[in-house]
C-alpha positions in Angstrom: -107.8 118.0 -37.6 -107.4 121.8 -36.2 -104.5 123.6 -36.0 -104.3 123.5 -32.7 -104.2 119.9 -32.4 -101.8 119.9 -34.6 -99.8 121.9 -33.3 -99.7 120.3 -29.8 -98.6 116.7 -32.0 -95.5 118.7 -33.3 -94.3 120.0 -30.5 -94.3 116.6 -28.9 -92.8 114.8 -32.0 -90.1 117.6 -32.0 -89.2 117.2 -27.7 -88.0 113.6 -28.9 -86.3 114.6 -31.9 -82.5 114.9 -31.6 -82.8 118.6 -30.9 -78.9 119.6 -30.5 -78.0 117.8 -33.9 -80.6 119.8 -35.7 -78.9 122.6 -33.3 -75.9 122.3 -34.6 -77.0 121.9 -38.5 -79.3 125.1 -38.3 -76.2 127.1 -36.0 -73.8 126.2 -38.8 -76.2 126.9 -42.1 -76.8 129.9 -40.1 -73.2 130.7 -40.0 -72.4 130.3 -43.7 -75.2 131.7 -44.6 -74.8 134.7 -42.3 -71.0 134.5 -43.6 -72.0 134.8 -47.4 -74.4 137.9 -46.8 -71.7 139.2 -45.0 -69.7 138.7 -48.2 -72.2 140.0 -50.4 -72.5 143.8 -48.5 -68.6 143.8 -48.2 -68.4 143.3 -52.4 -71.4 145.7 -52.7 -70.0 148.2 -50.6 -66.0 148.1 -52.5 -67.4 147.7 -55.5 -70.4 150.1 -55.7 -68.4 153.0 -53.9 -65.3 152.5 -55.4 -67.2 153.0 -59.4 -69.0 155.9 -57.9 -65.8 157.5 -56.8 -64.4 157.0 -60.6 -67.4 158.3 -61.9 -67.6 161.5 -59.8 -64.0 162.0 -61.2 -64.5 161.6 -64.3 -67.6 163.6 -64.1 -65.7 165.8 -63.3 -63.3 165.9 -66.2 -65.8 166.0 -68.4 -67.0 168.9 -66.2 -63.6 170.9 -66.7 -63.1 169.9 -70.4 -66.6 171.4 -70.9 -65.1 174.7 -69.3 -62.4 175.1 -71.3 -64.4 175.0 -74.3 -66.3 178.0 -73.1 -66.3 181.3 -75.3 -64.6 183.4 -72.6 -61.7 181.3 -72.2 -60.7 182.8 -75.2 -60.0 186.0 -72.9 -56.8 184.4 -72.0 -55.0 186.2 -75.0 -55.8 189.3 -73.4 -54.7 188.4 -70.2 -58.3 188.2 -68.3 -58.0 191.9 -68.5 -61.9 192.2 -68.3 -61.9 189.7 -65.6 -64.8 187.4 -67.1 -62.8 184.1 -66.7 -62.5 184.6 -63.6 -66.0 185.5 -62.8 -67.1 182.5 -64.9 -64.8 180.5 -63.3 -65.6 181.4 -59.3 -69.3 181.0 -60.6 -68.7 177.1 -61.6 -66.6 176.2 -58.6 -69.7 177.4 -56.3 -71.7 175.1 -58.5 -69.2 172.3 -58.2 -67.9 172.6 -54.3 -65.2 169.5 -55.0 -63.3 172.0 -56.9 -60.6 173.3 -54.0 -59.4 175.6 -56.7 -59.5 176.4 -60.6 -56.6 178.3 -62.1 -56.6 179.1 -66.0 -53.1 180.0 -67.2 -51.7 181.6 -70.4 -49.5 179.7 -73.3 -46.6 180.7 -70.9 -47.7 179.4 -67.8 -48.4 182.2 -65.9 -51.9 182.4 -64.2 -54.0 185.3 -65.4 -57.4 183.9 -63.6 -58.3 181.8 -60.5 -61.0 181.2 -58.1 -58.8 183.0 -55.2 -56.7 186.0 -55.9 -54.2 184.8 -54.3 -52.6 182.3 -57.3 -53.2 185.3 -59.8 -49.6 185.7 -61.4 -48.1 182.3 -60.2 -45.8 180.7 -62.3 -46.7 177.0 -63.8 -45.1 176.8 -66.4 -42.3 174.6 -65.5 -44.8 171.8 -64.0 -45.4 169.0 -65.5 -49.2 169.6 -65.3 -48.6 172.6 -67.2 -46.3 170.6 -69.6 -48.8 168.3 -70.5 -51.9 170.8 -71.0 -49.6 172.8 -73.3 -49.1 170.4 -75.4 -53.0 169.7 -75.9 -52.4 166.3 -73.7 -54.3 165.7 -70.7 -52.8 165.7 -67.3 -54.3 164.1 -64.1 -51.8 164.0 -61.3 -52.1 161.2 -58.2 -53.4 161.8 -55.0 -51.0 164.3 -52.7 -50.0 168.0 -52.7 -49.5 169.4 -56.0 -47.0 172.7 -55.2 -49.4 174.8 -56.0 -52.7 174.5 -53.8 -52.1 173.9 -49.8 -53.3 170.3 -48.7 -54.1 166.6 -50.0 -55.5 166.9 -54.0 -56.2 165.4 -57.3 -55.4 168.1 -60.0 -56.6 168.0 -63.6 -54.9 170.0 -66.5 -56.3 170.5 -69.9 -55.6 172.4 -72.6 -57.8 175.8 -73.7 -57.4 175.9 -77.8 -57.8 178.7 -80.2 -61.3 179.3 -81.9 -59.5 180.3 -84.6 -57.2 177.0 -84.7 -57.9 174.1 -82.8 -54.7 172.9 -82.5 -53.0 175.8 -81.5 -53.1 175.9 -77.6 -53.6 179.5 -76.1 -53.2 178.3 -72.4 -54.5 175.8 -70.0 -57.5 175.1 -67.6 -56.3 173.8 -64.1 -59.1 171.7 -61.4 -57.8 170.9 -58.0 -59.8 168.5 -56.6 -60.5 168.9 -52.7 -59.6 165.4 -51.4 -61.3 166.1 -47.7 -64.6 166.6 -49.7 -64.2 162.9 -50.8 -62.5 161.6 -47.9 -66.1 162.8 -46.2 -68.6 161.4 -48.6 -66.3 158.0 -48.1 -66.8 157.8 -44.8 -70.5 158.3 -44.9 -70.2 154.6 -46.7 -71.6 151.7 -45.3 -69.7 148.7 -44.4 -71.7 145.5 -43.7 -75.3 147.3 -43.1 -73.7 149.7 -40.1 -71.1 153.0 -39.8 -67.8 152.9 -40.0 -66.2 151.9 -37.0 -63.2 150.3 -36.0 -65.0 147.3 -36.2 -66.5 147.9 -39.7 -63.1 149.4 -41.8 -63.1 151.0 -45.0 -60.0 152.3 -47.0 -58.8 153.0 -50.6 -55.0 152.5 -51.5 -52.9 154.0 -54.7 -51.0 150.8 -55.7 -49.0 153.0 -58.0 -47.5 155.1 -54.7 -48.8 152.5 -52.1 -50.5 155.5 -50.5 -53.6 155.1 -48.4 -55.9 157.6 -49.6 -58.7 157.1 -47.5 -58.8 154.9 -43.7 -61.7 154.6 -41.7 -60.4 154.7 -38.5 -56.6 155.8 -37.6 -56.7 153.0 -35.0 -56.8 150.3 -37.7 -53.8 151.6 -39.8 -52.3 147.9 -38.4 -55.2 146.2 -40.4 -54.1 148.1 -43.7 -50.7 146.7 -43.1 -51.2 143.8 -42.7 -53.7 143.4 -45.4 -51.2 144.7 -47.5 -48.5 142.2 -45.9 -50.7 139.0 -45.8 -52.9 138.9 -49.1 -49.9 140.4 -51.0 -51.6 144.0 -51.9 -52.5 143.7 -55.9 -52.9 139.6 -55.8 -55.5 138.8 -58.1 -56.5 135.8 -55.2 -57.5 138.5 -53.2 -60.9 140.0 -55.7 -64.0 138.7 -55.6 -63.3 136.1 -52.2 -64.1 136.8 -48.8 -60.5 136.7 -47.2 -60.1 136.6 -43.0 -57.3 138.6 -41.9 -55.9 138.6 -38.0 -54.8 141.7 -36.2 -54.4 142.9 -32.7 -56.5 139.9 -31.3 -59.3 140.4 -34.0 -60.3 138.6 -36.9 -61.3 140.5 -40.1 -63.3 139.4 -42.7 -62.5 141.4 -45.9 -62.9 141.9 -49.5 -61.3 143.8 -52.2 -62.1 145.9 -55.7 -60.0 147.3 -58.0 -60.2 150.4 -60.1 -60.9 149.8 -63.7 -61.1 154.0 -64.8 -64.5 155.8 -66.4 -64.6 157.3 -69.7 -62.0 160.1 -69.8 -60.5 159.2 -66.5 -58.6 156.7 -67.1 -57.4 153.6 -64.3 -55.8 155.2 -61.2 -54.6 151.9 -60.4 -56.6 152.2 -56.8 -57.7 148.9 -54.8 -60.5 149.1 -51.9 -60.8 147.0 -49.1 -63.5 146.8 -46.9 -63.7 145.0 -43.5 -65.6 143.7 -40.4 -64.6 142.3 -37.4 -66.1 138.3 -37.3 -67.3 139.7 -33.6 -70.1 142.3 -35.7 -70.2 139.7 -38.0 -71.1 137.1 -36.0 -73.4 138.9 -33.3 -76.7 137.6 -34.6 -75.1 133.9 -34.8 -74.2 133.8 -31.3 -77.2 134.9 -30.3 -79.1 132.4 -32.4 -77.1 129.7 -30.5 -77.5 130.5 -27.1 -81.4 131.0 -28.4 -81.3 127.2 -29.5 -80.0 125.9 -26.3 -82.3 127.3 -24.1 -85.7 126.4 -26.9 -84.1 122.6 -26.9 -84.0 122.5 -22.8 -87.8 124.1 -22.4 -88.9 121.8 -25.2 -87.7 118.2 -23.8 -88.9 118.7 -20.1 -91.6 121.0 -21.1 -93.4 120.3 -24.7 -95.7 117.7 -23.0 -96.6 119.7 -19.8 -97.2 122.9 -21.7 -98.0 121.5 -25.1 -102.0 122.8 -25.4 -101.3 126.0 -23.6 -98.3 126.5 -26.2 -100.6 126.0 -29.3 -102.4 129.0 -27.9 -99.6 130.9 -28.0 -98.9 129.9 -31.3 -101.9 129.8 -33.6 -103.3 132.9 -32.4 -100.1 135.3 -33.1 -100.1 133.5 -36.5 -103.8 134.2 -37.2 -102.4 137.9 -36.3 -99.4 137.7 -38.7 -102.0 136.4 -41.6 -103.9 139.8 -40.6 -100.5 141.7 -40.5 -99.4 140.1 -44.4 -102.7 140.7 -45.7 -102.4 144.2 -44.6 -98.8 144.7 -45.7 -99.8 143.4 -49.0 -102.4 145.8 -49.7 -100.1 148.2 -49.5 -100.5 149.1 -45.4 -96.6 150.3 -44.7 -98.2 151.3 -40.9 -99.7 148.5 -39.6 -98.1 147.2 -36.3 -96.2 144.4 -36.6 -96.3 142.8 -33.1 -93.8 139.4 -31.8 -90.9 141.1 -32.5 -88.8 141.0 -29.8 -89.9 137.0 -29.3 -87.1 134.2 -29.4 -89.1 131.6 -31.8 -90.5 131.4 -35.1 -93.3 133.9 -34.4 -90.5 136.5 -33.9 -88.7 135.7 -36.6 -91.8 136.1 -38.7 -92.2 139.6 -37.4 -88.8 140.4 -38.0 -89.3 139.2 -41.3 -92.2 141.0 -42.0 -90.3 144.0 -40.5 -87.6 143.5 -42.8 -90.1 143.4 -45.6 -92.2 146.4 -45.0 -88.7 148.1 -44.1 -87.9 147.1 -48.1 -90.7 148.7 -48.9 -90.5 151.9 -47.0 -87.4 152.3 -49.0 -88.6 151.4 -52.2 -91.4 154.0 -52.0 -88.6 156.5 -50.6 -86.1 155.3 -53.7 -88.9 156.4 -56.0 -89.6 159.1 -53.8 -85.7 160.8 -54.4 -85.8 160.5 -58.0 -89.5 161.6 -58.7 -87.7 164.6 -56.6 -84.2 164.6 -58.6 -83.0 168.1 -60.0 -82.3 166.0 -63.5 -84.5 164.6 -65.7 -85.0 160.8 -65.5 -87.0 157.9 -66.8 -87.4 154.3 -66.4 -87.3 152.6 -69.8 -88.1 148.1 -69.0 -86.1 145.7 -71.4 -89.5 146.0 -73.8 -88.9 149.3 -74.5 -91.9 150.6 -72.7 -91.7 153.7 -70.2 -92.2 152.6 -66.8 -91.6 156.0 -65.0 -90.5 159.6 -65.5 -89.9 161.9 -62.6 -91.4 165.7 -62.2 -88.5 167.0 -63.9 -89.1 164.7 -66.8 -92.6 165.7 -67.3 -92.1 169.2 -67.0 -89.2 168.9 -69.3 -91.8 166.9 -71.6 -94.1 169.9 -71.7 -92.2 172.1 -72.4 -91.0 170.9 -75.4 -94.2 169.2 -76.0 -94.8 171.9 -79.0 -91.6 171.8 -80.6 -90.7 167.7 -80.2 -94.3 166.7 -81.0 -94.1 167.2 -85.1 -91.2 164.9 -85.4 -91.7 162.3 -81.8 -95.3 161.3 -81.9 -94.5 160.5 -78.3 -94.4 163.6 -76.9 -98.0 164.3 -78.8 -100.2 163.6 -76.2 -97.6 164.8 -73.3 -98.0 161.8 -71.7 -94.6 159.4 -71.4 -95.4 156.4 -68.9 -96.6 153.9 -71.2 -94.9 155.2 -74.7 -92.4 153.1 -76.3 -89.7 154.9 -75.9 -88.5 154.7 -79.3 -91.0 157.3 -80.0 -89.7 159.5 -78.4 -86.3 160.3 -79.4 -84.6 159.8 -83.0 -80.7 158.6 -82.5 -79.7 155.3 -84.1 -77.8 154.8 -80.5 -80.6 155.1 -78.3 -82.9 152.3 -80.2 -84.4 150.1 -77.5 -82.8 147.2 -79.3 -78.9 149.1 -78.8 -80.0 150.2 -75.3 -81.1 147.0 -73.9 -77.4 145.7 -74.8 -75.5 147.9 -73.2 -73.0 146.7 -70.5 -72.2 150.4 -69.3 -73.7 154.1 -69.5 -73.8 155.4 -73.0 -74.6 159.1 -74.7 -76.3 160.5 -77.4 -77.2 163.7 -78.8 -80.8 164.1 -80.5 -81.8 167.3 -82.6 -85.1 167.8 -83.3 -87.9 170.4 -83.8 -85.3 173.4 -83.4 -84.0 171.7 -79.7 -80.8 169.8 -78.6 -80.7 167.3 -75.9 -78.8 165.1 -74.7 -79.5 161.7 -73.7 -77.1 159.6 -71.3 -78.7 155.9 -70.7 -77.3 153.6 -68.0 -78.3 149.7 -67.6 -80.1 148.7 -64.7 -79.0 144.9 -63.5 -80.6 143.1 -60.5 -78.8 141.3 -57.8 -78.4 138.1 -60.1 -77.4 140.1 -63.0 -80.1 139.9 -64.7 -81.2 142.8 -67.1 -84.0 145.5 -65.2 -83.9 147.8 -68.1 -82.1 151.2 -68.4 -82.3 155.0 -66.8 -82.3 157.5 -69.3 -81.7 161.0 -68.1 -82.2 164.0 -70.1 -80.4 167.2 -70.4 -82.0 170.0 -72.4 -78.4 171.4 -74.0 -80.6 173.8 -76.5 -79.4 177.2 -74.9 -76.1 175.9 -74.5 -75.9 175.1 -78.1 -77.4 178.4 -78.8 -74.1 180.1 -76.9 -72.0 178.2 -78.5 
C-alpha cells in the first residue's frame, strides 16, 4: 500500500479517535515536560554562573598572589622610590580590567605604590585587611565599600615576604575588585533560554550579610523578599527542586545554588536564585493547546471530506524534509528548511530540524572560539587520545617542537591530534589514568628539554554526567621561570 493511502486511512481512524482525551494527555506531558526543561536551564544557569563567578575570583587570587611574588615588590623597602612597583602594577591592572584598584603598602601600612596617585601615602594600617596581610594571613573582605576605594567592592590582601626570609613580611599587596564589572557580565546571563527581564530574574545573595549582591531587575526586589521569606533563604529544601513562588499577581518558578569556594578562595557563603515567570514559561504550552483544539475540530468534520487532498499535503513536505535530513546530515548547515511556521507535525519537524541544525551552527562556532582562544588548549577523550588542539596549541607545539622532542616522542613529528597524550608530557599527575578521575580542574608543572610549562586539566562531563574526557590547557611559564 502507498503512502498516500495510507495516509488518508489514518487520518480517518484518527477523526473517530477520542481526540480531546489524547488532547489533554499530550497538553499535560507537554506541560511537565516543558516544566522539567524549564527546570533544567534554571539549574544550568545558577549553577554554571554561580562556579564561574568563584572561579574568576579565585583566578584572581591566584592572579594577585602571583604579583606579590614578583622581584620588584621587593622595592617596597625602599619605599617605591624608583617607582617600578607602581609601573608594574598599573601595567597588570590594564591587563586585568576587574581590578578597580591595586595598592601595595609597606610593613607599616602606609601605601608607597598604587594604580592611581591619589591613594599614594594613605594610611592602612589599622584595617583589618592590613592586619591580616601583615601577619602573612590572607584577607578577602565581603562584598560592600571597603574605606578605602569609592563604590561597591571585593578586596583581597596578601602579604609581600622578604627574598631574603620568607617569613618575614615586608608589606602587603592590596586588589579591589570592581563589583559593576561583575554586576555586568551577570546580567549578560541567561535565564530560561532568553535575557533578563522582569519576567526572567537573576540574583546572587551574601547569606553571611543577607546582602543582595546582584538583582536583575529593581522592579522585582518584592520577588527576592519573598523568596527569602517563603523558602526560608539557606533551606536545604530549597537546592536542586524547582520551587513556585507568588508575587505581585505572578507565579515564579525558581531554583537555587549555593557557593561551595575554588581553590584559594574559599566559600563566600553566596546562594543564587534564578527565576521565570510560569507566563514565559508556559507560552509555548498555551499555544500548543489552543493548536490542539482547533486540529481536533478540522479533523472530525473535515478528515473524510479532505482526507486525499490532505495526504498531498503531507507526503510531499515529508519527501522534502527526507531531502532536508539527508542534506543536514551531510554536513549542509544552509539548506532551507521550509514548514516552519505550520501548526502540525510537518512544522514541528521543521522546527526540529531547525533546532538541530541551530545545535550544529553552534557546535561548529564552539569549536570555532577555542580553535581561536588566546590560550593554549586541547581535547584529550577518556582513552587518552588527542581529539583536538587549537592554533595556539600547535603553534605552541612547534615551537618547542626542538627542545620537547628528545624527551616527548610526541612532539617528534609536530603533530598532536591523534597522540596519546601521555606522550606528550612527563608529570606522574597528568597520566591519562589520574586525569580521567578527576572530579575538578587540576595542575601540574612539567620540565623538560630546558622549558617549564604548566599544565592545568579540567574534566569534561555531559548532560548525564557522564565522563567526555578532559581540556588541558597549556601555559609556556619558561621565561617567567627564567625571571624568577
Amino acid at each position: 500500500m502507498r503512502l498516500k493511502q495510507k495516509t488518508v486511512i489514518l487520518l480517518v481512524l484518527c477523526a473517530i479517535l477520542p481526540l480531546s482525551v489524547g488532547s489533554l494527555a499530550a497538553f499535560l506531558s507537554a506541560r511537565q515536560t516543558m516544566r522539567a526543561e524549564v527546570f533544567a536551564q534554571l539549574a544550568e544557569t545558577t549553577g554554571y554562573t554561580l562556579k564561574n563567578l568563584e572561579t574568576r575570583l579565585a583566578g584572581h587570587l591566584t592572579d594577585l598572589l602571583a604579583w606579590s611574588q614578583l622581584r620588584v615588590m621587593q622595592d617596597v623597602l625602599l619605599e617605591d622610590d624608583a617607582g617600578e612597583i607602581t609601573l608594574a602594577i598599573s601595567n597588570l591592572q590594564k591587563q586585568y580590567p576587574d581590578f578597580r584598584a591595586v595598592l601595595v603598602s609597606d610593613q607599616n601600612g602606609r601605601v608607597v605604590a598604587a594604580t592611581d596617585e591619589i591613594f599614594k601615602g594613605t594610611e592602612i594600617g589599622e584595617s583589618s585587611l592590613f592586619g591580616d596581610a601583615s601577619s602573612g594571613a590572607m584577607h578577602i573582605s565581603r562584598y560592600g565599600s571597603n574605606g578605602i576605594v569609592d563604590g561597591d567592592t571585593m578586596t583581597f590582601a596578601l602579604p609581600i615576604r622578604a627574598d631574603y626570609d620568607s617569613d618575614t613580611t615586608i608589606g602587603a599587596i592590596v586588589g579591589v575588585i570592581d563589583w559593576d564589572r561583575i554586576a555586568q557580565d551577570l546580567a549578560r546571563a541567561q535565564v530560561a533560554a532568553g535575557p533578563q527581564s522582569a519576567d526572567r530574574v537573576l540574583f546572587l545573595q551574601d547569606m553571611t550579610t543577607n546582602a543582595m549582591l546582584f538583582l536583575s531587575d529593581a522592579d522585582t526586589a518584592n520577588l527576592w523578599r519573598v523568596t527569602t521569606s517563603e523558602l526560608g533563604g539557606h533551606s536545604d529544601a530549597t537546592y536542586g527542586k524547582l520551587n513556585e513562588v507568588q508575587t505581585g499577581g505572578q507565579t515564579f518558578l525558581l531554583t537555587t545554588a549555593e557557593s561551595e569556594g575554588n581553590g584559594r578562595f574559599p566559600n563566600p557563603n553566596w546562594i543564587m536564585h534564578a527565576a521565570v515567570s510560569t507566563d514565559v514559561a508556559y507560552t509555548g504550552i498555551s499555544r500548543l493547546a489552543d493548536t490542539y483544539i482547533v486540529v481536533g475540530i478540522v479533523a472530525v468534520f473535515g478528515s473524510l471530506i479532505l482526507g486525499w487532498f490532505a495526504a498531498n499535503g503531507v507526503v510531499g513536505p515529508i519527501m522534502l524534509m527526507r531531502m532536508v535530513t539527508g542534506k543536514l546530515a551531510g554536513g549542509d548547515m544552509q539548506v532551507q528548511i521550509p514548514g516552519g511556521d505550520r501548526a502540525d507535525e510537518i512544522g514541528e519537524m521543521a522546527r526540529s530540524l531547525e533546532q538541530i541544525r541551530a545545535v550544529g551552527v553552534m557546535a561548529a562556532r564552539a569549536q570555532s572560539s577555542l580553535d581561536d582562544a588566546s590560550s593554549p588548549m586541547m581535547i584529550v577523550d577518556v582513552d587518552g587520545t588527542v581529539l583536538f588542539a587549537n592554533k595556539t596549541m600547535t603553534a605552541l607545539a612547534e615551537k618547542l617542537a626542538a627542545e620537547l622532542g628528545g624527551e616527548l616522542r610526541g612532539f617528534a613529528d609536530g603533530v598532536l591530534t591523534g597522540n596519546a597524550f601521555d606522550t606528550l608530557h612527563n608529570v606522574e599527575p597528568m597520566q591519562v589514568e589520574r586525569l580521567m578521575n578527576l572530579d575538578q580542574p587540576a595542575s601540574a608543572r612539567m620540565v623538560a628539554g630546558g622549558c617549564t610549562i604548566d599544565l592545568t586539566a579540567s574534566p569534561v562531563f555531559n548532560e548525564a554526567g557522564e565522563r567526555l574526557g578532559a581540556v588541558v590547557e597549556w601555559a609556556d611559564m619558561t621565561g617567567e621561570v627564567a625571571v624568577e
